[in-house]
N, C-alpha and C positions, 0 to 999 in steps of 0.2 A: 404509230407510224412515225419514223425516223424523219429529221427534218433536215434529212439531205436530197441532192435533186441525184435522181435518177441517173443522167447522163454524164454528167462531169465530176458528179461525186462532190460537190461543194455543200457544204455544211457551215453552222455556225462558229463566228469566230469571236474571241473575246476582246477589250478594253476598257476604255477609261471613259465616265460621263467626266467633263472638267468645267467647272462650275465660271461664273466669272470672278469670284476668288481663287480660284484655282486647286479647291476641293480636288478631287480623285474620287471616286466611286468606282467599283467594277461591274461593266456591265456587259448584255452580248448582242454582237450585231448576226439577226438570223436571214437568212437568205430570203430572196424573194419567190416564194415555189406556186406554182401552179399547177391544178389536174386538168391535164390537155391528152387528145384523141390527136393520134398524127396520124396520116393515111399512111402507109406501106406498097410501095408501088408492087413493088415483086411478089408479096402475100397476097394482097389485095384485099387489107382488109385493114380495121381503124386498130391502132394499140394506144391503149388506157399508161398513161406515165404520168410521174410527178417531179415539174422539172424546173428548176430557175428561168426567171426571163432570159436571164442572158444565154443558156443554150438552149431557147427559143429562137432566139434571134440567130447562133452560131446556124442550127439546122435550116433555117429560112435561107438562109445564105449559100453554104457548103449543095443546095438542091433539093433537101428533103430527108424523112429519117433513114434510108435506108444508105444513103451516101454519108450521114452521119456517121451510122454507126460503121461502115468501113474504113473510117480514118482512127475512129473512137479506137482507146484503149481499156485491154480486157479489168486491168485492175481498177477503172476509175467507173466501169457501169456497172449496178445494182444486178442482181440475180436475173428479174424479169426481164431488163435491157439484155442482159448476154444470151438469154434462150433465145429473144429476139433473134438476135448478131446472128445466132447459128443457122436459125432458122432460114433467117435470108439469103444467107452465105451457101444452105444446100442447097435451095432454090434455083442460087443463081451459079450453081457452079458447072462445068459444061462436062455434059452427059457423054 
C-alpha cells in the first residue's frame, strides 16, 4: 500500500534532519494517513479510504464526502475515490 492519501494525492516529501552543528542528513517527511469509513449521502453507504488528516478536515468542512469529491480533481484522486466520483455523479444526475 502506497503512502499517499487517497483524496488529495499527498505523499511523502523529502529533506534535511539539521543537527545543532548543523550536520544535513536526508531524510522524509510521510504524511499523516488514516483508514477512515466516510458515509455517502447519495449511495447510502460507508466507503473504506486512506486519507491525510488534513483532507479529513477539508471534507468535514466542504459538507461531506460526496461534496468533496465534486470539487475534487480527477488527477489528484486514487482509482477507488474516482469510481467513487462516478458513481455519485450517476446517482445524482437528473433522470
Amino acid at each position: 500500500m502506497s503512502r499517499r492519501c487517497e483524496l488529495t494525492g499527498k505523499g511523502p516529501m523529502t529533506g534535511n534532519n539539521v543537527s545543532h552543528a548543523n550536520n544535513k542528513t536526508r531524510r522524509r517527511f510521510l504524511p499523516n494517513l488514516n483508514d477512515v469509513s466516510l458515509r455517502s449521502e447519495a449511495l447510502g453507504r460507508n466507503i473504506k479510504l486512506r486519507i491525510s488528516a488534513a483532507a479529513l478536515r477539508t471534507v468535514d468542512h466542504r459538507g461531506g464526502l460526496d461534496k468533496f469529491l465534486a470539487k475534487a480533481k480527477d488527477s489528484e484522486l486514487s482509482a477507488n475515490a474516482l469510481k467513487v466520483k462516478k458513481e455519485i455523479a450517476k446517482v445524482q444526475a437528473p433522470a
